[in-house]
C-alpha positions as CSV (number, residue, x, y, z in Angstrom):
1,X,0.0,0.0,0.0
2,X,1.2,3.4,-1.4
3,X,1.8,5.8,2.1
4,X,-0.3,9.6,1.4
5,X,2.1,12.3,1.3
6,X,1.6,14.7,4.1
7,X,-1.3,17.6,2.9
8,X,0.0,21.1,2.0
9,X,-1.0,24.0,3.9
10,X,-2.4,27.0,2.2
11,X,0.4,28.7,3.6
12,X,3.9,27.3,3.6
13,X,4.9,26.8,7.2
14,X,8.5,27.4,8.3
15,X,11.3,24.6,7.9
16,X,10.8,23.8,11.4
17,X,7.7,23.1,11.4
18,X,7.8,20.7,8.6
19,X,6.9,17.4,8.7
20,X,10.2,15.0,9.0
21,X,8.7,12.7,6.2
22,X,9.5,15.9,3.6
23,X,13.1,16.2,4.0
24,X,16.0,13.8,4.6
25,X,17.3,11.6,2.0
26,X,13.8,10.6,0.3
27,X,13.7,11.1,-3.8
28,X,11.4,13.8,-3.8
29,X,13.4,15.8,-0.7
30,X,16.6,15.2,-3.3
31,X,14.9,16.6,-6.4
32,X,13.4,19.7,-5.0
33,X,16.8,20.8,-3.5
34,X,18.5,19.9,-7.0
35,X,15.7,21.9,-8.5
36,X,15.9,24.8,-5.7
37,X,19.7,25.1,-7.0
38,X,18.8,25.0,-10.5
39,X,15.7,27.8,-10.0
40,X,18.4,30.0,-7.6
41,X,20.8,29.7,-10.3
42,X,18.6,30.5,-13.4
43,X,17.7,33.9,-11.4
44,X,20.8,34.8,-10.4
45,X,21.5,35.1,-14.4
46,X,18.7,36.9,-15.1
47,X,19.2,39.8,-12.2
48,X,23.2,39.8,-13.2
49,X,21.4,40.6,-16.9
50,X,19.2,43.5,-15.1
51,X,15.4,41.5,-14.8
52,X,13.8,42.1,-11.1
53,X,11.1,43.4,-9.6
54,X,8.8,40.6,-9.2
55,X,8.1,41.5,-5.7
56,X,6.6,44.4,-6.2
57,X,2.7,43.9,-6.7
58,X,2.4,47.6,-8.2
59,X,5.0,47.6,-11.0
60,X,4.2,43.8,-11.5
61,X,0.7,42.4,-11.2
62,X,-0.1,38.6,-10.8
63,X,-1.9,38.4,-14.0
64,X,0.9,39.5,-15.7
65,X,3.3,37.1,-14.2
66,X,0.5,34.5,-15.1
67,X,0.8,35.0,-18.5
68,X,4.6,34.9,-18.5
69,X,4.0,31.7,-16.3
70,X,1.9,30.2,-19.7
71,X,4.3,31.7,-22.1
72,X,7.2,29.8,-20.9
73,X,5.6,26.6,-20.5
74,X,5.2,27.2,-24.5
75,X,8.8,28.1,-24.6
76,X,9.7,24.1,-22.7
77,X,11.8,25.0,-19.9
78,X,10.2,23.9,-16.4
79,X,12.7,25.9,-14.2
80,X,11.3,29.5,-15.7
81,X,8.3,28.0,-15.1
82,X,8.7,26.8,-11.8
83,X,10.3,30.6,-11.1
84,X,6.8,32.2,-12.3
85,X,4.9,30.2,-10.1
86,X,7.3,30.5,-7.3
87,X,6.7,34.3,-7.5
88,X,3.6,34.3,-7.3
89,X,3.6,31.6,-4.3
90,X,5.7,33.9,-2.6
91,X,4.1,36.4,-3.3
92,X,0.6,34.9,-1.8
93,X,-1.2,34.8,-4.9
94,X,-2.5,32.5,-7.9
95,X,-2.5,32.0,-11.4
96,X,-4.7,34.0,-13.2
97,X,-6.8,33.1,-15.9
98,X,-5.7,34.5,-19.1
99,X,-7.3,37.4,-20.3
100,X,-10.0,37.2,-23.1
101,X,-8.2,37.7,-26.5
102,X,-9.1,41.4,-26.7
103,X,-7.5,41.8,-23.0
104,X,-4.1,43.5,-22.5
105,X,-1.8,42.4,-19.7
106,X,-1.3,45.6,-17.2
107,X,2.8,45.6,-16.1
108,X,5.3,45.8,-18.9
109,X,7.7,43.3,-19.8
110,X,10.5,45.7,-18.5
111,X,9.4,45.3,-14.7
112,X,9.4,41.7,-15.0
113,X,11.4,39.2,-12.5
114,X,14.7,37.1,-12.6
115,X,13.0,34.0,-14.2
116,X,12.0,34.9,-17.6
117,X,14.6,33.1,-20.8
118,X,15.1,35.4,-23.8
């Protein structure tokens, strides 16, 4: 018999207040620290290019980090995308549903975050 995973709060709770089934040497622990490194590093490149601002809910809205969220999965490479939703985690907000096709995205491209790939 499969064991459950432990259910995700709404809100992330601190590392010490983590389950000890999360972390240690299981898989899953292993992969999200590998991918942690690889997200970290993939920003890290894009504010040494100039790209930030994320955090900022006025020069940056959650719909329009939505969008860039969708774009990318178009684009194929999962640690942008994991960077657009981990803004908006962070950030205590959700992906948006994309606008109607007449719909403009407020925020310009200029304010956006660390995770974006030309």
């Amino acid at each position: 018999m499969k064991k459950h995973l432990p259910r995700v709060p709404q809100k992330s709770p601190s590392p010490a207040r983590l389950p000890s089934a999360i972390g240690g040497n299981h898989p899953d622990a292993i992969a999200v620290d590998r991918f942690a490194i690889a997200m970290k590093a993939k920003l890290a490149k894009k504010r040494a290019e100039g790209r930030g601002g994320w955090e900022d809910k006025e020069a940056c809205s959650a719909l329009f980090l939505s969008q860039m969220l969708r774009e990318h999965v178009e684009k194929g490479d999962p640690i942008d995308v994991a960077n657009f939703a981990m803004m908006l985690h962070q950030r205590g907000e959700r992906i948006l549903a994309a606008p109607s096709s007449s719909g403009t995205v407020p925020s310009s491209r200029n304010a956006l975050s660390g995770g974006e790939s030309e």
